[in-house]
N, C-alpha and C positions, 0 to 999 in steps of 0.2 A: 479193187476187184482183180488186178492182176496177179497180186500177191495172193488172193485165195486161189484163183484161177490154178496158180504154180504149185500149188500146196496139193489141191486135189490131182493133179497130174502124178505129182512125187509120190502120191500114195496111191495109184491107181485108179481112182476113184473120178465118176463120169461127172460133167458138170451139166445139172438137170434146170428147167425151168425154177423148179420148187429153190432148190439149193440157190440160184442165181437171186431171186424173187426175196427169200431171206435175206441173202447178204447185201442186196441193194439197199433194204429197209433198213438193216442192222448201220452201214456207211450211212445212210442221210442221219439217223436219227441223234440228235444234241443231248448230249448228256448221256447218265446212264439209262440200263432199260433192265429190266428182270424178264426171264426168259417167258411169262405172263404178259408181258407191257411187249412183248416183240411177237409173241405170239399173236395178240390183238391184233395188231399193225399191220403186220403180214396175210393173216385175213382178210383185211379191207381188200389188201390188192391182188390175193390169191387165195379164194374162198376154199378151194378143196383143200389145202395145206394142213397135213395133221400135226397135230403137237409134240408128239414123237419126232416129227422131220424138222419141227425147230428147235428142236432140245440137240439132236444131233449138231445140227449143222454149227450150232452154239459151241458146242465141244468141242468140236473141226476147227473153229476161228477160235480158239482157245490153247490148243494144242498146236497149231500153226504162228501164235505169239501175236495173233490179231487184236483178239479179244482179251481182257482179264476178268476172272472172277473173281466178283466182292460180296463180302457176308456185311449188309446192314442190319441194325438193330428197328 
């Protein structure tokens, strides 16, 4: 968390419940997850969270060397 924490600093950007709520879910979860399978997840524990705000923040933790994106078949 601290490392995204830095990340969104560096690029100005506010650290929101939503934002925070994703990337909790995203760090606990084992394995990989499709921006679907996080999307799910992050609902249980933050019902108003749109889909858009986890695609983003997906991006964010991607762009900052957190996250990788993988194409399965």
């Amino acid at each position: 968390m601290q490392r995204f924490e830095q990340a969104l600093r560096e690029r100005g950007l506010k650290s929101t419940s939503q934002r925070d709520d994703i990337a909790r879910v995203f760090f606990s979860a084992e394995g990989h997850l499709s921006v679907e399978e996080l999307y799910g997840a992050v609902k249980r524990v933050s019902p108003r969270v749109g889909y858009a705000t986890v695609y983003r923040t997906l991006k964010l933790l991607k762009e900052c060397g957190i996250a990788a994106e993988r194409h399965f078949d």
